[in-house]
PyMOL CGO cylinders between C-alpha atoms (Angstrom):
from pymol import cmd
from pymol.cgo import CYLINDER

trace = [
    CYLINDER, -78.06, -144.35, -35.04, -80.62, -142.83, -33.38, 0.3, 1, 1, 1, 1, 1, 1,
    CYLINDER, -80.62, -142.83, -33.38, -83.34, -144.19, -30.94, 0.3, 1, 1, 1, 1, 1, 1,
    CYLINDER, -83.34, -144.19, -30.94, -86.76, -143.68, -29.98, 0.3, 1, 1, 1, 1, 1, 1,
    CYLINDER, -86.76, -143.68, -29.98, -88.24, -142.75, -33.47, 0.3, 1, 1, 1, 1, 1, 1,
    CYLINDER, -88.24, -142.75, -33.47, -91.27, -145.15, -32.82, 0.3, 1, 1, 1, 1, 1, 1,
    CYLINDER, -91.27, -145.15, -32.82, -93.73, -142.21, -31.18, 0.3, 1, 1, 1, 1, 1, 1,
    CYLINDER, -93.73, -142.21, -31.18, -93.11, -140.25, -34.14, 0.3, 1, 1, 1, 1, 1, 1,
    CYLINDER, -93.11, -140.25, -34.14, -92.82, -142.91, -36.75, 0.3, 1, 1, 1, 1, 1, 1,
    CYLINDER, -92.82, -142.91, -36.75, -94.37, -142.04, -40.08, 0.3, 1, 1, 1, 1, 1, 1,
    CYLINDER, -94.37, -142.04, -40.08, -93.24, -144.85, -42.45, 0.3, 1, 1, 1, 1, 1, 1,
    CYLINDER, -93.24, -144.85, -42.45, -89.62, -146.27, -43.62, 0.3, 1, 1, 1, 1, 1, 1,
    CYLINDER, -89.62, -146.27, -43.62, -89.04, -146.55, -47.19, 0.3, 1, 1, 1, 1, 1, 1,
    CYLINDER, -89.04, -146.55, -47.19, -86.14, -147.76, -49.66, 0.3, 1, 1, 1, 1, 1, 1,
    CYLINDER, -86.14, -147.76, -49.66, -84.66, -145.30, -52.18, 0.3, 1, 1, 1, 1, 1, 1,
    CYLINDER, -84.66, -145.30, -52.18, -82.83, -146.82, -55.27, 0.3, 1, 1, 1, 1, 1, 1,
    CYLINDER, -82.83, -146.82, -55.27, -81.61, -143.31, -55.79, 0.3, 1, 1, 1, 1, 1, 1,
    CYLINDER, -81.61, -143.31, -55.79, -79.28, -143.72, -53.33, 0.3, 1, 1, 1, 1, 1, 1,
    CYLINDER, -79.28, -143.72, -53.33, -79.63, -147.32, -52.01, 0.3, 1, 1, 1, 1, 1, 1,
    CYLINDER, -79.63, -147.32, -52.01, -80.57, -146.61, -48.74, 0.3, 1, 1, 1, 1, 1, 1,
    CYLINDER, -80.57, -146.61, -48.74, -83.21, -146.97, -46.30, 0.3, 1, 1, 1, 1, 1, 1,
    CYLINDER, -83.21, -146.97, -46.30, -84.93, -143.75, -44.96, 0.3, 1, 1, 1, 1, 1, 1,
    CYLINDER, -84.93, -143.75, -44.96, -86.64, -143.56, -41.84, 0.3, 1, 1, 1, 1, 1, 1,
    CYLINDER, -86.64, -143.56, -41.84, -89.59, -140.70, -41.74, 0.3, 1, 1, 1, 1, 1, 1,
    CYLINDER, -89.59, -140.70, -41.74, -90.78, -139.28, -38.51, 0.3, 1, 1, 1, 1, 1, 1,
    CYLINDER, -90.78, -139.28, -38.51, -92.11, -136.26, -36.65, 0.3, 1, 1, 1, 1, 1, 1,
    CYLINDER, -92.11, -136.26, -36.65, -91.11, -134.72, -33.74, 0.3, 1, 1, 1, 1, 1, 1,
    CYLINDER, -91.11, -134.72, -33.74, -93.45, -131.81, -32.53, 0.3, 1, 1, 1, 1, 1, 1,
    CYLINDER, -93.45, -131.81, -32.53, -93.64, -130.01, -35.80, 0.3, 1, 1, 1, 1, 1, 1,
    CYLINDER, -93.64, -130.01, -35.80, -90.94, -131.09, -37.96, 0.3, 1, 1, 1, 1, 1, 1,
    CYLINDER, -90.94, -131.09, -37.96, -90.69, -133.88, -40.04, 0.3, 1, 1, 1, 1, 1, 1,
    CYLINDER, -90.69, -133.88, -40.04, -86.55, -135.63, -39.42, 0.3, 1, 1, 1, 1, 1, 1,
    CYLINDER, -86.55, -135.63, -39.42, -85.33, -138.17, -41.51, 0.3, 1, 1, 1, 1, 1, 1,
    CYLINDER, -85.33, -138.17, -41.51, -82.80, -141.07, -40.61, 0.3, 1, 1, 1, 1, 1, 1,
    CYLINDER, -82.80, -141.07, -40.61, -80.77, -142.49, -43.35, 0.3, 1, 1, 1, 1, 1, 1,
    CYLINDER, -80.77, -142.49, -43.35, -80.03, -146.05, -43.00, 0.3, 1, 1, 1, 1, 1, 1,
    CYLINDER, -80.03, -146.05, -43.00, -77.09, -147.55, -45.81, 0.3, 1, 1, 1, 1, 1, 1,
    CYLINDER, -77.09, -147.55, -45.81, -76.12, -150.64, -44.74, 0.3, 1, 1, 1, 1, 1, 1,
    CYLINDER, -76.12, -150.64, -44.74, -78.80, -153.49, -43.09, 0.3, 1, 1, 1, 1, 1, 1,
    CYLINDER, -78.80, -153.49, -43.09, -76.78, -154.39, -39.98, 0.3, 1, 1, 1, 1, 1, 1,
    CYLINDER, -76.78, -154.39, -39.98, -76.75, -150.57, -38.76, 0.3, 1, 1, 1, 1, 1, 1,
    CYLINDER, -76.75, -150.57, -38.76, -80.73, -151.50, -38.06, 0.3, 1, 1, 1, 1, 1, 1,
    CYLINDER, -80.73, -151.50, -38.06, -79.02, -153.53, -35.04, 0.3, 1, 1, 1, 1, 1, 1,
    CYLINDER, -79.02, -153.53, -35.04, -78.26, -150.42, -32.86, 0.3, 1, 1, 1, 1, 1, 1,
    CYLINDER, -78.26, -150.42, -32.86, -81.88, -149.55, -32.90, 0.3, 1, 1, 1, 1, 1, 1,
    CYLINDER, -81.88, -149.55, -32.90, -84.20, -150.00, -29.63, 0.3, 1, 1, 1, 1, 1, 1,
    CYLINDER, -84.20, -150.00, -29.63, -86.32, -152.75, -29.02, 0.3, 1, 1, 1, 1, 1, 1,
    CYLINDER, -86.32, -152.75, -29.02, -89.52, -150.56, -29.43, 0.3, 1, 1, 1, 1, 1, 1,
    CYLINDER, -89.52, -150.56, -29.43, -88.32, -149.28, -32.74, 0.3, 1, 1, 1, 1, 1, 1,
    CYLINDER, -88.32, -149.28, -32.74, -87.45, -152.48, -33.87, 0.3, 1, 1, 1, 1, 1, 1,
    CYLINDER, -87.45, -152.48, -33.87, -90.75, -153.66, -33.02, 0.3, 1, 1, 1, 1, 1, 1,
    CYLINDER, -90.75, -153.66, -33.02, -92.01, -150.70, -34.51, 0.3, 1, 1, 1, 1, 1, 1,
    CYLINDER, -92.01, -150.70, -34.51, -90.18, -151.24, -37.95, 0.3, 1, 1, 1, 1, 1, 1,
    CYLINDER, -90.18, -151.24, -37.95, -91.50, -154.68, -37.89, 0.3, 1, 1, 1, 1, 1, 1,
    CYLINDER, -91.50, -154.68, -37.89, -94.74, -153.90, -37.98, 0.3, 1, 1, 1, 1, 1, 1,
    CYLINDER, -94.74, -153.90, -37.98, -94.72, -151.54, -40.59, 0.3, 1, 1, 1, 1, 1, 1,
    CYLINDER, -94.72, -151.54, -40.59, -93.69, -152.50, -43.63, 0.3, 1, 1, 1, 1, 1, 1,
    CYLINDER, -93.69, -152.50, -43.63, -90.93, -150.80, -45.69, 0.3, 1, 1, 1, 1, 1, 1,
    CYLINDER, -90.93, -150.80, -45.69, -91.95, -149.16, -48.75, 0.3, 1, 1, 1, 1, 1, 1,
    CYLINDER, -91.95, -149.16, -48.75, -90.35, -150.18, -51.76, 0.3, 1, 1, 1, 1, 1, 1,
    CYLINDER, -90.35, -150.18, -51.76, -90.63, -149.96, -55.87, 0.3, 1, 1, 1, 1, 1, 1,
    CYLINDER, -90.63, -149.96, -55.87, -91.40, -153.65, -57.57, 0.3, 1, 1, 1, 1, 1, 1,
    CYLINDER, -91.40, -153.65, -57.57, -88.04, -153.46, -59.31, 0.3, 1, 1, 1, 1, 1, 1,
    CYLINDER, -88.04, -153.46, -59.31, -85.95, -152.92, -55.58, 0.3, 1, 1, 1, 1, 1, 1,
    CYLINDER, -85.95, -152.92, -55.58, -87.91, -155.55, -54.05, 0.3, 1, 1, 1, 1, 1, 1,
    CYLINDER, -87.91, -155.55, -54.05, -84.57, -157.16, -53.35, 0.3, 1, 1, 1, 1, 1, 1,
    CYLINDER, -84.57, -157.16, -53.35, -82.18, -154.69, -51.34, 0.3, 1, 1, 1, 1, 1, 1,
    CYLINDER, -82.18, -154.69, -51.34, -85.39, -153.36, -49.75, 0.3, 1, 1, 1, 1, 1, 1,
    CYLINDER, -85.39, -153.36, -49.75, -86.22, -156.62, -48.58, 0.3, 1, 1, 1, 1, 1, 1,
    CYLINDER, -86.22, -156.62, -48.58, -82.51, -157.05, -47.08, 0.3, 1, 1, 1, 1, 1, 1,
    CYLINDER, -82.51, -157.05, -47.08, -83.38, -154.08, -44.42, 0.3, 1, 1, 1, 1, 1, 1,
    CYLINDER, -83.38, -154.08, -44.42, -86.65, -155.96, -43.61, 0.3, 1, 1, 1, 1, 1, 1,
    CYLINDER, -86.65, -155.96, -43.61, -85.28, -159.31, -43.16, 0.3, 1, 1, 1, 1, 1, 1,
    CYLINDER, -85.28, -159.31, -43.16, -82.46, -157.60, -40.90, 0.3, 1, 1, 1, 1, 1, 1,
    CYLINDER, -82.46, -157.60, -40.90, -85.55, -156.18, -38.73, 0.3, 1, 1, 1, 1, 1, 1,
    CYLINDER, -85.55, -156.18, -38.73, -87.35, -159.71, -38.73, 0.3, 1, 1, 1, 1, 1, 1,
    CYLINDER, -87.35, -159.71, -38.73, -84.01, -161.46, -37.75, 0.3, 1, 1, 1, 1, 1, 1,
    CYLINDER, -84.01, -161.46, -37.75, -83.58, -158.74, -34.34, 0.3, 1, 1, 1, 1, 1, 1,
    CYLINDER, -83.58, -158.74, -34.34, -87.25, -158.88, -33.65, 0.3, 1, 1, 1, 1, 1, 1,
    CYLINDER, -87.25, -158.88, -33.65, -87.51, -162.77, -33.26, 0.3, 1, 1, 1, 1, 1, 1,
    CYLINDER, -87.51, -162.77, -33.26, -84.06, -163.24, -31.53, 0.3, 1, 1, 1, 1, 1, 1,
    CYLINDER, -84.06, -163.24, -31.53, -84.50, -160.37, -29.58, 0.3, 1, 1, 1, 1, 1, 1,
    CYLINDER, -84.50, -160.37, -29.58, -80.95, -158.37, -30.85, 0.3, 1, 1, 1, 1, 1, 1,
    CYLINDER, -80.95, -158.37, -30.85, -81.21, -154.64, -30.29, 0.3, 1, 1, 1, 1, 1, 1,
    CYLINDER, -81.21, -154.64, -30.29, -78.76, -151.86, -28.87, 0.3, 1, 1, 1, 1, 1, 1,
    CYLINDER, -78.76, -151.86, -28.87, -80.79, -152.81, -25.10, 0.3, 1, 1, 1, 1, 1, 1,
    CYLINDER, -80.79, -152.81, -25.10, -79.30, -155.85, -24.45, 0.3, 1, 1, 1, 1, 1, 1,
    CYLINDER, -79.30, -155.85, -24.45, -76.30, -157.82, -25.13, 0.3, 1, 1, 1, 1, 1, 1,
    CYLINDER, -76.30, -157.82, -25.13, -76.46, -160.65, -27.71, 0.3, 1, 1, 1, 1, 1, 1,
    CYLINDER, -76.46, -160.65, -27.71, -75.96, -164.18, -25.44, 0.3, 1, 1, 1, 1, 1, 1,
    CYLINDER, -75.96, -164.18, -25.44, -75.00, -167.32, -27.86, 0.3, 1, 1, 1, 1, 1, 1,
    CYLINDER, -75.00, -167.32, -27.86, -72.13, -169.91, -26.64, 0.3, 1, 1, 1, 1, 1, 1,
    CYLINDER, -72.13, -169.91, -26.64, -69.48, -167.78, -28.97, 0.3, 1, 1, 1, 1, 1, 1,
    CYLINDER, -69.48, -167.78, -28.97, -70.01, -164.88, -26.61, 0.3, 1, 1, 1, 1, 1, 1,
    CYLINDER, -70.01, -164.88, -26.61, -69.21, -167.44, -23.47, 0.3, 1, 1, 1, 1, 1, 1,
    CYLINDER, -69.21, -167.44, -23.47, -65.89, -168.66, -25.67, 0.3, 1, 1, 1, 1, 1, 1,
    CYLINDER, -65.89, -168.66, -25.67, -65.18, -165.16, -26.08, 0.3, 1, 1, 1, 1, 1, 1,
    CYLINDER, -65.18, -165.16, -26.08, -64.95, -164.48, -22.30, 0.3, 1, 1, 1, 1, 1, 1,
    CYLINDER, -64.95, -164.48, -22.30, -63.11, -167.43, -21.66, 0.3, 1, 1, 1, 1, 1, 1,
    CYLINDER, -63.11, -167.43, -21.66, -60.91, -166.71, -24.12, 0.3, 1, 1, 1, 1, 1, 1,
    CYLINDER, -60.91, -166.71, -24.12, -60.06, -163.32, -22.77, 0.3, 1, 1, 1, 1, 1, 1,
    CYLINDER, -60.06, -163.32, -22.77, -59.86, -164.53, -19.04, 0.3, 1, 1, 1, 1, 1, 1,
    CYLINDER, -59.86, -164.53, -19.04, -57.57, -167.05, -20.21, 0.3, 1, 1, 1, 1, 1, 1,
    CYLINDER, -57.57, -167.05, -20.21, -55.24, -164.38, -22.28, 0.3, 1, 1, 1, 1, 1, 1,
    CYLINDER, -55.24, -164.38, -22.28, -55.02, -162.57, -18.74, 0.3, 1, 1, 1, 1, 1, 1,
    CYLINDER, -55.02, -162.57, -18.74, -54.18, -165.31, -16.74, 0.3, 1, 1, 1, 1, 1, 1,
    CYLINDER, -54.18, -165.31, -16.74, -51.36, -165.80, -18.90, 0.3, 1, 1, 1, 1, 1, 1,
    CYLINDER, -51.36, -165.80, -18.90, -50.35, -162.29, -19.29, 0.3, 1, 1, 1, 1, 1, 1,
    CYLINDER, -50.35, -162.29, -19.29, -50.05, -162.13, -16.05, 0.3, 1, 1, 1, 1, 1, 1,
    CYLINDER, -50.05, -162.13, -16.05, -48.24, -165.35, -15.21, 0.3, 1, 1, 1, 1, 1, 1,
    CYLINDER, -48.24, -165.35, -15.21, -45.69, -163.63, -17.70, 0.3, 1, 1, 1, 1, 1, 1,
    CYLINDER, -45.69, -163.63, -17.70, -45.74, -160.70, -16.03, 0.3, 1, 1, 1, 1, 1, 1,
    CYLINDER, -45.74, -160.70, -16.03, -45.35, -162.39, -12.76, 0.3, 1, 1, 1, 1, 1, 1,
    CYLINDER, -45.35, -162.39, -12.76, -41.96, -164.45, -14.46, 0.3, 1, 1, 1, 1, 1, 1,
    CYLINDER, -41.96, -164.45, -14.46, -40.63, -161.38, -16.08, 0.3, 1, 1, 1, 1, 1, 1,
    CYLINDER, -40.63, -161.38, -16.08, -41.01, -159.45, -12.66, 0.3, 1, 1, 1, 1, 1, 1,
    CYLINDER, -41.01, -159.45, -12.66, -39.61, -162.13, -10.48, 0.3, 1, 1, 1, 1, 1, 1,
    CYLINDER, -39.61, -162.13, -10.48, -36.62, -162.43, -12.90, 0.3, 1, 1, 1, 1, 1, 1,
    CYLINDER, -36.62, -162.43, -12.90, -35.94, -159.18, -12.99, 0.3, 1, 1, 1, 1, 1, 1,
    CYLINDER, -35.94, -159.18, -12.99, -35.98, -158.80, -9.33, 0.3, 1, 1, 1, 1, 1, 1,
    CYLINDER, -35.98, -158.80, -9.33, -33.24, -161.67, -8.96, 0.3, 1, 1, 1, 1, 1, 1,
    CYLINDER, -33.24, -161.67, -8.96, -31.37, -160.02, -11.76, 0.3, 1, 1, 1, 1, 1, 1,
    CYLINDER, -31.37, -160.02, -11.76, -31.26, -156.82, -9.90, 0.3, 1, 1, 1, 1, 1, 1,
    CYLINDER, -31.26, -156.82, -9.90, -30.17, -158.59, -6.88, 0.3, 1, 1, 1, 1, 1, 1,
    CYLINDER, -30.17, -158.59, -6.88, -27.63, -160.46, -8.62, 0.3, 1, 1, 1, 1, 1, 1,
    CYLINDER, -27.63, -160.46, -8.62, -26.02, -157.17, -10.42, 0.3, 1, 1, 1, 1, 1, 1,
    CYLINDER, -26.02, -157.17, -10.42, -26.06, -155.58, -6.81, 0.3, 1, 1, 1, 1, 1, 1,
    CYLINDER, -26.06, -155.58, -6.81, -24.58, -158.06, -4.73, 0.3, 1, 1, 1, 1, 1, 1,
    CYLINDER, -24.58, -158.06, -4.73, -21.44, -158.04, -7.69, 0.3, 1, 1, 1, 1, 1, 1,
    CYLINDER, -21.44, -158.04, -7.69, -21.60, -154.43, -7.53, 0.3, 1, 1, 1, 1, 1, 1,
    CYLINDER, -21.60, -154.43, -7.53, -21.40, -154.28, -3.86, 0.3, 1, 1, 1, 1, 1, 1,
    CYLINDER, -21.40, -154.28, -3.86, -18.58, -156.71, -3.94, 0.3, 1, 1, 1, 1, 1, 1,
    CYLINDER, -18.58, -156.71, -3.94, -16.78, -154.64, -6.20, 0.3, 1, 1, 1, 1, 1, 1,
    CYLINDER, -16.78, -154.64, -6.20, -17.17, -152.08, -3.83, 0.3, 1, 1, 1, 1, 1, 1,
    CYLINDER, -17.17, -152.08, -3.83, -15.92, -153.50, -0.90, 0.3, 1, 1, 1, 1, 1, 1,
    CYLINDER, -15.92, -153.50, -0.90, -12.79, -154.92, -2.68, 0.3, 1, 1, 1, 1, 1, 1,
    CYLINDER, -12.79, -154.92, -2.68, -12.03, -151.19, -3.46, 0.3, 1, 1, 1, 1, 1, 1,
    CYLINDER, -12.03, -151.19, -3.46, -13.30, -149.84, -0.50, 0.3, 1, 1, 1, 1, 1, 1,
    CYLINDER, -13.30, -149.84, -0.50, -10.20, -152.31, 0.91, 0.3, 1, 1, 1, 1, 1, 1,
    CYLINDER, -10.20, -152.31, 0.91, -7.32, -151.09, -1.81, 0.3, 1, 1, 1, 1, 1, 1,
    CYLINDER, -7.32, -151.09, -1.81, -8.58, -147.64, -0.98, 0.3, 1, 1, 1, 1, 1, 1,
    CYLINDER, -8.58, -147.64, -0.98, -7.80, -148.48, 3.16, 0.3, 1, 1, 1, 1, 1, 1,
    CYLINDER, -7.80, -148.48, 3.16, -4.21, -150.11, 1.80, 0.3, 1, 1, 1, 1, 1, 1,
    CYLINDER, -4.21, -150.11, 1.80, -3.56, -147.49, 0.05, 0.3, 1, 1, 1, 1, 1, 1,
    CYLINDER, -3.56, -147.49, 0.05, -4.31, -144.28, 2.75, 0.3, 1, 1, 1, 1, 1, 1,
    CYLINDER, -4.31, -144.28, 2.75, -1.88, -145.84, 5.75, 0.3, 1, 1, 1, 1, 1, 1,
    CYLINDER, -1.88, -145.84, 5.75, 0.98, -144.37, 5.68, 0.3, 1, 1, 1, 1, 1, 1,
    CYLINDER, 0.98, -144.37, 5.68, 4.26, -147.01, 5.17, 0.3, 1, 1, 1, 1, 1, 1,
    CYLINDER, 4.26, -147.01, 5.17, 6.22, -147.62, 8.30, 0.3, 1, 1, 1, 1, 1, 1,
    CYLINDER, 6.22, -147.62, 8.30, 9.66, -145.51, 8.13, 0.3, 1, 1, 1, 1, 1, 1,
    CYLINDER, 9.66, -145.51, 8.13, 12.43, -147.99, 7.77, 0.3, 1, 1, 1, 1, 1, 1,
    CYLINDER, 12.43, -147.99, 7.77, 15.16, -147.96, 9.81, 0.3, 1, 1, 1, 1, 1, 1,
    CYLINDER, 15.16, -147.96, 9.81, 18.41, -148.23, 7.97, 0.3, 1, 1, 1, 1, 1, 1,
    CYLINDER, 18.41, -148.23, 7.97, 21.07, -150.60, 9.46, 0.3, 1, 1, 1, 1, 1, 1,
    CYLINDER, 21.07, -150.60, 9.46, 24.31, -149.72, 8.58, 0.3, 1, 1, 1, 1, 1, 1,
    CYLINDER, 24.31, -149.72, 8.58, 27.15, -151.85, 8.55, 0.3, 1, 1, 1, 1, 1, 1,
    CYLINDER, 27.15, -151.85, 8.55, 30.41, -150.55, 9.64, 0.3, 1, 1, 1, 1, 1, 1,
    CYLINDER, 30.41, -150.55, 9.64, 33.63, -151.08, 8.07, 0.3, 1, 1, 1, 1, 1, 1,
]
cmd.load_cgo(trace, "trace")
């Protein structure tokens, strides 16, 4: 949506044609137009241009009095609670919200935390068996390079 419009502003008006708002202004010598379908997309505007749409009434035809009054009562509703694109909407949901998410991380993280710690005394279990494994066949493999003792023979005589 675009911003700043208000030093330029002509007038707003609602088309039935295509049941939208449209937003006439100039900028140095040519005349832009913003196309507004839905209400709520009157939210990302600025505070001045909110204010500015306000105060100027939107032009409508007696028989769309209804939708066009939707866009206005969307630009009355930001202009007395103060909801625009410059600052963040504050209301006790918003506080929830943050909790909410603070509280998710906290307990991703615990999890994390368990998962890692597990894993870590899993891996130390595995290689202390593995290295025990390793040392018992580290020992067959010592047996197994000495070379037998020659026996002696005793012969009996007869």
């Amino acid at each position: 949506m675009e911003q700043d419009f208000r030093t330029g502003f002509l007038y707003w008006v609602y088309t039935c044609l295509t049941t939208e708002a449209v937003i006439i202004y100039r900028v140095e010598n040519e005349v832009r137009y913003i196309h507004v379908y839905d209400p709520l997309w009157l939210v990302k505007c600025s505070a001045k241009d909110i204010e500015c749409l306000f105060v100027n009434k939107i032009g409508f035809k007696v028989e769309d009095k209804d939708q066009a009054m939707q866009f206005h009562k969307v630009v009355s509703i930001c202009f007395q609670k103060g909801i625009n694109a410059d600052n963040k909407w504050n209301s006790k949901w918003r506080e929830i919200e943050k909790e909410e998410a603070l509280k998710a991380e906290r307990e991703r993280k615990a999890r994390e935390d368990k998962y890692n710690m597990l894993r870590h005394t899993l891996n130390q279990r595995m290689a202390a068996e593995e290295k025990k494994r390793v040392d018992e066949n580290e020992k067959l493999r010592k047996l197994l390079m000495k070379k037998p003792k020659p026996r002696e023979e005793k012969f009996k005589s007869l």
